[in-house]
N, C-alpha and C positions, 0 to 999 in steps of 0.2 A: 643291243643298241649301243652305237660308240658313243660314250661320256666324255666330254673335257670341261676344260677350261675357259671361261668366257670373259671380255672385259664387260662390265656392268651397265657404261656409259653408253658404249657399244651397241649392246643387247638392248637397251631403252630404246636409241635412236632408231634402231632398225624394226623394233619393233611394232612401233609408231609409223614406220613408214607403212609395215606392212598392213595396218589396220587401216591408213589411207585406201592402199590398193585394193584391200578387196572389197572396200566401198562403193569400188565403181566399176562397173556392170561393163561400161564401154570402152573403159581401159584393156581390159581383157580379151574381148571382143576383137579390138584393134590388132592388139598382139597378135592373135592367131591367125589375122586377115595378111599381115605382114611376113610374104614368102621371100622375098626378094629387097634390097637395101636398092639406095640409088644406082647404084656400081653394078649391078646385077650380080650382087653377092647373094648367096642363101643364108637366112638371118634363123637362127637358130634360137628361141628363146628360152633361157634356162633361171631355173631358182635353184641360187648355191647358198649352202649353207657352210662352206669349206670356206672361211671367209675370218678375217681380224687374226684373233689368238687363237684359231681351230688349230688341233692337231694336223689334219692335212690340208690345211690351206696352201701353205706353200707347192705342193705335191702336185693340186690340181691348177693351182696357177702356171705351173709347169705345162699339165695335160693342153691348156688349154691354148697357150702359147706355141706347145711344139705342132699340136694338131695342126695348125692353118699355115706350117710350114710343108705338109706333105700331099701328098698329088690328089688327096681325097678331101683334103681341109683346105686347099688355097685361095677356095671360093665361098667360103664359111665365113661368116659373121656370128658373132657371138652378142646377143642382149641379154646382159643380165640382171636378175632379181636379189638383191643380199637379206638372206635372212639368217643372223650368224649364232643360231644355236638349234639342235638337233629338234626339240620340242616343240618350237616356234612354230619349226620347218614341218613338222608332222601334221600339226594342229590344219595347215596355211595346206598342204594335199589333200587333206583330207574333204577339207572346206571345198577342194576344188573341185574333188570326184563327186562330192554331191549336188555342186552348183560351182560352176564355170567352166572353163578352159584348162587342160593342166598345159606342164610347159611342154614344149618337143621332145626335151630328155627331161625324164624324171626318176630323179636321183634318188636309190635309198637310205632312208632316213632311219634305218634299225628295225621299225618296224615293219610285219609282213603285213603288208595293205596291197597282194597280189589280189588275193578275190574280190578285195572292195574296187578295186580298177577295171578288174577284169571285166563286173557282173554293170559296172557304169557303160561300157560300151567305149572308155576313151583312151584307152591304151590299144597299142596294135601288136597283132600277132605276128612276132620274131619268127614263128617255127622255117619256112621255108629259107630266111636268111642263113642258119645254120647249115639247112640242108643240101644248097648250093656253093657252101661252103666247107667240108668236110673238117679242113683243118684247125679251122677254127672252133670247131665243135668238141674234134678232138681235147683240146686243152680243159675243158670241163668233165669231171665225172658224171656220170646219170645220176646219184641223188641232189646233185646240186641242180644241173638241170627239172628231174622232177619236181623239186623243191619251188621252181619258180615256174612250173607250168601250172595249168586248169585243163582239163577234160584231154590229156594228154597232145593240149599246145602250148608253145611257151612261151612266155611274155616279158620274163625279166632275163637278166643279162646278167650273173653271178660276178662281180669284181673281187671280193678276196674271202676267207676262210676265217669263222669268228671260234675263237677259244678265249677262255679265261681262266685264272688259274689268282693267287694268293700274293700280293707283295709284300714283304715286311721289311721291317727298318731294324738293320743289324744292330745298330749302335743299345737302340730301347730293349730288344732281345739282349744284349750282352751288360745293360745297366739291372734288368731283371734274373741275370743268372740265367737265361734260358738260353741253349744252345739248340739252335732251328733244327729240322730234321732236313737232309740230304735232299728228298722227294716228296716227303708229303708226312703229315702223321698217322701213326698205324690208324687209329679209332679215332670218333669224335669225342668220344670220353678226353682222348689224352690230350686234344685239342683246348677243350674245355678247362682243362687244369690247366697248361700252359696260359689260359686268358686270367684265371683264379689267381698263378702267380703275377701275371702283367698287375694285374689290379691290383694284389697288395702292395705293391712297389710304387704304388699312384700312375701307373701308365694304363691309361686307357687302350683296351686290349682291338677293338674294332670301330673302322667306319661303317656305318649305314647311315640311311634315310627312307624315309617316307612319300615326298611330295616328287611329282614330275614321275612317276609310274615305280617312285621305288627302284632304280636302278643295282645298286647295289646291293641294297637289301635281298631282292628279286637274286641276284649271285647266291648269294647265302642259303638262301631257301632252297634254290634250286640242287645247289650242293648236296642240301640236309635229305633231300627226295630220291635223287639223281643215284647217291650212294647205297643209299636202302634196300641192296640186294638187289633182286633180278627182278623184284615186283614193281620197286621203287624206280629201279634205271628204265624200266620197261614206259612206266607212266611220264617218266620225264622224256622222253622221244617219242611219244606218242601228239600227232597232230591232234588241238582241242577236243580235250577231257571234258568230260560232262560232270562224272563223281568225283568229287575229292574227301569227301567223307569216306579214306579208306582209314589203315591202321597206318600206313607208310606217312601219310600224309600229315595226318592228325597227329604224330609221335612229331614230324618235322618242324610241323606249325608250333609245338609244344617248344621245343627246342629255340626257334625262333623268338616267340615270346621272352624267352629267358633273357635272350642275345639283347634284343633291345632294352631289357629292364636292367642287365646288370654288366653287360661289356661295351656300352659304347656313348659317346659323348653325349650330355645334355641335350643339346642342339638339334641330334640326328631326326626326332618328330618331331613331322614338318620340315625338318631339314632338306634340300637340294644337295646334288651333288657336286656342283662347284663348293659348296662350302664343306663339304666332307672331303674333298680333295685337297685345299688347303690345308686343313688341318693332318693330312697325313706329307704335304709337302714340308709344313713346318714341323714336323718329329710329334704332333700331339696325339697319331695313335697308331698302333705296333703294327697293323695287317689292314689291307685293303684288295680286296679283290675287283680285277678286271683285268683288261687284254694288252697285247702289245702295245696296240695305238697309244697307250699312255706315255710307254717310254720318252718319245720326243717331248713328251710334257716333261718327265723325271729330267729329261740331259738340259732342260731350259732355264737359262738361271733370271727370264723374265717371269719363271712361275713356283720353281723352287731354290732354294738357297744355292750358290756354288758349294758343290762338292756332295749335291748331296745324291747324284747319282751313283756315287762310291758307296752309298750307307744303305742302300736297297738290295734285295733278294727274291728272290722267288720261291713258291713252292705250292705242289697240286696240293688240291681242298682236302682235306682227312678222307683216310681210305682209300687214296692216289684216285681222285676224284677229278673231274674236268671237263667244262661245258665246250663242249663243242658242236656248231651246228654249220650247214650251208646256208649262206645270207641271202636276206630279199637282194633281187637280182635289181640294177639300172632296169627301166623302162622305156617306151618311146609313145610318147603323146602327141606327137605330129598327125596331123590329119592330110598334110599336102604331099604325095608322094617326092618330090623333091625334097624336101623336109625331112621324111621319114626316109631316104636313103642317106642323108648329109648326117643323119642320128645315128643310124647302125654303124656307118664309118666311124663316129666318135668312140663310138662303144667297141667297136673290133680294135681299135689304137688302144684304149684305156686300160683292155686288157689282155695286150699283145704281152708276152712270154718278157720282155724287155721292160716294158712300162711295169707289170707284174711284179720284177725285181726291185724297179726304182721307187713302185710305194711302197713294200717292204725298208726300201732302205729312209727314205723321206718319211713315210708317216706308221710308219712299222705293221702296215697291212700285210695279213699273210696271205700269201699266194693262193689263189684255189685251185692252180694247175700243178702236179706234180709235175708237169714238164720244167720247172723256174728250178736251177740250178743253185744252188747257195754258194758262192764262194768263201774259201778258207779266210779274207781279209775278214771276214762280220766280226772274228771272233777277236781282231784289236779293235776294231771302229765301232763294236758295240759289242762289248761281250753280254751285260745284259739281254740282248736278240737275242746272241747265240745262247744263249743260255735257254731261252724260252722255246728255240723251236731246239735243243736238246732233250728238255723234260717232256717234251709233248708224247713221243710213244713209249714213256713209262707208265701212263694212267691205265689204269685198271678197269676205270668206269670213266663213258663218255655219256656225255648227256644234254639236252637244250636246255632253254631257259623260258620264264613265258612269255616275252615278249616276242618270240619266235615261233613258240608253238599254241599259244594259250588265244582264246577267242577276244577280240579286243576287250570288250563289256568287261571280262573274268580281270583283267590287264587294271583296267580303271578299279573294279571294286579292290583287288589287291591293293592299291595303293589307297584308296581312301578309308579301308578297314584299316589297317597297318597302326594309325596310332590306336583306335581304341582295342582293337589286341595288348598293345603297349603298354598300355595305362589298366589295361586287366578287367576293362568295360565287358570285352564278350569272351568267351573262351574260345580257346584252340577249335573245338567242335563246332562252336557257335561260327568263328570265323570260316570254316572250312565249309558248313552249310551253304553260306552267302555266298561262296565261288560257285558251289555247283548251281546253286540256284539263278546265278546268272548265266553260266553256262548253257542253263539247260532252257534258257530263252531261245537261245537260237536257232 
């Protein structure tokens, strides 16, 4: 799930508004009734959440301005819903797939909510779109494809390629005497000592948190799994686990527990991750794991300090460890054939070969098509980027994370166990029963 940054004021208003909207039953209604504007435009109704201080606002303020310049969008009208933080926006689909209308394009929001759309009846099946279109097909690999099909049709629309990987702040590494490693650290032991010395130096060694599904934290775990040999990597790419009461697991959970008790701020339970993202934008803790999408946040001197994308670094998780999955694809919730052809054209623009480079370059989304060519400039105009899709095929282990692969229910108890692991309420074992126990609802 992509993390940023959000203005607070922002986030209230819009929130509010959306608790207005989905109060009313004939709001909704209306929307979907409306195929056509005065002008005999196709009105397209969309909830963006790429909106205020988003990392890719600007990106799709782009998409959505060039679109209705080209021979498929000139007769587009665009209505839209602002809801400007990812969680909102998940909560506000989800709400819809079980009651109401969704919008014509339905954007993903991190989370895979492909089956929960699929088994509503109110997404429509893309698969023939592809299929009369060869070339466009081509620019996607089949697991990403498969990744967003059901009963081998497909539904979602893959827009970029999700990896995460470790940021650290040079400056706190070299006030600690620590000299980062190149790639990654051998072991999670040696990782662990490196946070031992952050800590006695008084630099808190990691961010996490707990609340909003644990986003980071959820990294870290994943890491701790993902790396644990061929047993461990194996369970972390595996679509929704039932057991997690293994030895990989329960040893990771253990490790975790640690992480929260003794490497990272006060704050972090119950913490969000706009507030653990600050605190790694102002120098308060050495390492933060997540994806490129950040970067635009790091180069922003509306969200960190000037200069302080010179003091950041990168490096895979211990063990040349790295999450990488194919993401929940766009969708199309049109009902009105006119509708539902003016949406697949959004979505063939969005992630045409071209468009593909430029959210790379605007919001540092990574390509899902090997066909997007990198140019040599990245490496003055963001050597950061260049640096991250450099270390990408050094990882040893590749792996998800569970908001990707993990059953929602499993998603929710991870985060609302997460403190009382913390605070030493239940143990690592105790905790990992309650995964599988939710899991195994399903």
């Amino acid at each position: 799930m992509r993390k940023k940054l959000v203005s607070v004021l922002l986030c209230a208003g819009m929130i509010a508004s959306m608790a207005a909207g989905c109060g009313s039953n004939e709001g909704g209604n209306s929307k979907q009734e409306e195929t056509k504007s005065s002008d005999s435009k196709v009105v397209l109704n969309v909830i963006n959440y790429h909106v205020g201080t988003d990392y890719a606002a600007e990106y799709y303020d782009y998409l959505f301005t060039e679109f209705q310049k080209t021979e498929e969008g000139k007769n587009v009208e665009f209505k839209f819903e602002e809801i400007p933080t990812t969680d909102a926006y998940n909560q506000k689909i989800k709400l819809l797939i079980s009651s109401g209308d969704l919008p014509d394009i339905v954007f993903n929001g991190g989370n895979n909510i492909i089956n929960l759309a699929v088994e509503s009846g109110k997404v429509q099946d893309l698969t023939s779109y592809f299929e009369e279109d060869p070339e466009w097909k081509a620019q996607f690999d089949e697991s990403s494809l498969e990744f967003n099909s059901v009963d081998g049709k497909i539904y979602g629309v893959p827009v970029s390629k999700e990896i995460s990987y470790i940021y650290y702040n040079k400056d706190l590494f070299e006030q600690a005497g620590l000299e980062a490693p190149d790639v990654a650290y051998e072991t999670w032991d040696d990782f662990f000592k490196a946070c031992d010395t952050l800590k006695e130096k008084g630099i808190t060694p990691l961010g996490m948190d707990t609340a909003d599904l644990g986003w980071l934290t959820n990294l870290w775990y994943s890491g701790l799994i993902g790396t644990a040999g061929d047993t461990g990597n194996e369970f972390m790419n595996a679509m929704y686990p039932t057991d997690y009461n293994t030895p990989e697991v329960e040893k990771a959970t253990t490790d975790l527990q640690k992480m929260l008790a003794e490497y990272t701020t006060a704050d972090a339970v119950g913490g969000k991750y706009d507030t653990m993202a600050t605190h790694f934008f102002n120098s308060e803790v050495a390492m933060f794991p997540n994806g490129p999408w950040m970067i635009p946040d790091i180069r922003s001197e509306e969200k960190a300090p000037a200069g302080f994308y010179d003091k950041v670094g990168i490096m895979l998780l211990p063990e040349y460890g790295m999450e990488m999955v194919p993401t929940p694809g766009d969708m199309v919730g049109a009902k009105d054939p006119e509708k539902t052809e003016a949406a697949v054209a959004f979505l063939k623009f969005e992630t045409s070969i071209e468009n593909q480079l430029k959210g790379l370059e605007m919001a540092g989304l990574q390509p899902v098509s090997s066909q997007v060519e990198i140019p040599d400039s990245l490496k003055d105009s963001d050597p950061l980027m260049a640096e991250v899709l450099e270390i990408q095929p050094k990882a040893k282990w590749t792996y998800g994370q569970n908001q990707a692969y993990w059953y929602q229910n499993v998603i929710d108890t991870f985060s609302t166990e997460l403190p009382e692991l913390a605070y030493a309420n239940i143990t690592p074992e105790e905790f990992c029963t309650k995964l599988s126990e939710a899991a195994q609802k399903n």
